[in-house]
N, C-alpha and C positions, 0 to 999 in steps of 0.2 A: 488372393484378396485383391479387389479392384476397386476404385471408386473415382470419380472426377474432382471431385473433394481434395484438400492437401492434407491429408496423414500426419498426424501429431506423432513420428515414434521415431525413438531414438534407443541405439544399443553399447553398451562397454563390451568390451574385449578384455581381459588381461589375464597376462601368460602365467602368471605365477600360481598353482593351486591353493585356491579357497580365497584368492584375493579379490574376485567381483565383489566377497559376501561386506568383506569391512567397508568397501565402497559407498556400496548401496546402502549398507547402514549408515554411515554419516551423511549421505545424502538424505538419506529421508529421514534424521534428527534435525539437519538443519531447514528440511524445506516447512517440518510443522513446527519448528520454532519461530518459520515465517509468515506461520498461518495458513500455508498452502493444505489442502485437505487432500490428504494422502490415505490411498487403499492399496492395498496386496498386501506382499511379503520381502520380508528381507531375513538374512538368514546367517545366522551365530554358529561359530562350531566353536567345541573344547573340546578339551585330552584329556580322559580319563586316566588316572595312572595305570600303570600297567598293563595299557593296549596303543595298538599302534594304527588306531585309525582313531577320526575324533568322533563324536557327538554330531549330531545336525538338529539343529533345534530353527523353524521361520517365528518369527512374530509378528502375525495378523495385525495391518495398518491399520488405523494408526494406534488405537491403546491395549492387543492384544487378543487375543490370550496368546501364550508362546507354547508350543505347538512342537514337540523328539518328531521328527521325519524320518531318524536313523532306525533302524533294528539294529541292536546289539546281538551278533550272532554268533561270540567268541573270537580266539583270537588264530584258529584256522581259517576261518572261514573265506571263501572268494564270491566273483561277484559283487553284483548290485544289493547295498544296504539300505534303499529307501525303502520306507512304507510306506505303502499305494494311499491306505486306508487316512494316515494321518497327511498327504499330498491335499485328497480328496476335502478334506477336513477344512484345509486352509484354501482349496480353489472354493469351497461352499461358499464359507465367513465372505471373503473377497465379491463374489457372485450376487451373496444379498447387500452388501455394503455400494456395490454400483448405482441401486435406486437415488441413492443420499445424494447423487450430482458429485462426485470431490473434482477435483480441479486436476488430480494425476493417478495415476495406477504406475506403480514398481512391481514390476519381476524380478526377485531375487536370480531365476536361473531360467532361461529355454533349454530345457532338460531334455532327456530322451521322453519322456511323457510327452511333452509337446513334441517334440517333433515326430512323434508317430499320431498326432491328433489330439491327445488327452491333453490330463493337468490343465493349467493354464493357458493350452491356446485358446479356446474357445470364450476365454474373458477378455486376453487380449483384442480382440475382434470384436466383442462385443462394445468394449468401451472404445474404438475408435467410430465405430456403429452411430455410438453414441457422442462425438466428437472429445473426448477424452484424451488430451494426450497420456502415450506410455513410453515406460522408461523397462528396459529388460536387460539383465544379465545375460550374458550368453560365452560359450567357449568355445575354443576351435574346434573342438568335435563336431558341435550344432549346428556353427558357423553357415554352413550352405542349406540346412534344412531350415535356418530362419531366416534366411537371406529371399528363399521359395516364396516361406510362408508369407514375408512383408512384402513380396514381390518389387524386389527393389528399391523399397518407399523408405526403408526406417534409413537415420541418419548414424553411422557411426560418432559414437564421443570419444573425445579423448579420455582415457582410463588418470582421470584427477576429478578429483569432487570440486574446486574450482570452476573446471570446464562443464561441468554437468549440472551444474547449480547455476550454471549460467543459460543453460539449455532449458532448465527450468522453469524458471524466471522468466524465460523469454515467451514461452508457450502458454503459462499458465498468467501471465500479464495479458497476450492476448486475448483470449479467456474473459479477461476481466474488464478489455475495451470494449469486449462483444456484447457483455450481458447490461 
């Protein structure tokens, strides 16, 4: 991804599992409580009793619908428990919701989908295409296969929704001197 343009994208890091997802949800509670017009996803897990992996549930920015990503596959099971089909689902919603102009697009995750091409990269690009800044979750696993794909361009954030809400703000204010 090349452009002469300055790239609106910024990404969290953080070490602890499933802790991008509360992040990014309180981020992007508080950015459409400020009116900021928010598309993607962000993404809820819970623990079912009795199994030892949780639920993954995204919810399509900004008013839904909320969307099991997981397969429940028992409690042997290994491997990957995402479903492609309901990925697919929420990169759609996301896809047509770009038309509406929002002011930001959140990635709950640069997942193994993205980084072999799928899921959400192809919106991520599209809406910088579209001068949109983006906000993405990502983890050390991905870490270099999104570092490729932004080609050096996205800003790491400090992993605090202070700091990120400030990243925000700042992007999507510009945004607002421009139009």
């Amino acid at each position: 991804m090349s452009r002469e343009t300055n790239l609106e994208i910024a990404y969290t890091l953080v070490t602890g599992r499933g802790q991008t997802d509360p992040l990014l949800a309180q981020v992007a509670e508080s950015a459409l409580k400020q009116r900021v017009k928010c598309i993607g996803c962000v993404q809820y897990n819970s623990m079912p009793e009795n199994l030892r992996l949780c639920d993954m549930d995204v919810k399509v920015l900004p008013d839904g619908p909320m969307l099991r990503i997981s397969e429940t596959r028992g409690p042997e099971a290994r491997g990957c428990r995402l479903d492609p089909n309901a990925l697919e689902t929420a990169v759609a919603l996301t896809a047509e919701a770009l038309g509406a102009k929002p002011d930001l697009l959140i990635v709950n995750k640069f997942g193994k989908h993205e980084a072999s091409g799928r899921g959400f990269r192809p919106i991520i690009a599209d809406a910088l295409e579209k001068d949109i800044p983006v906000l993405v979750g990502v983890n050390a696993l991905n870490e270099d296969a999104f570092s490729e794909f932004a080609s050096g361009c996205a800003e790491l954030l400090h992993a605090d929704v202070n700091a990120v809400l400030t990243w925000v703000s700042t992007v999507t204010g510009k945004r607002a001197d421009a139009a």
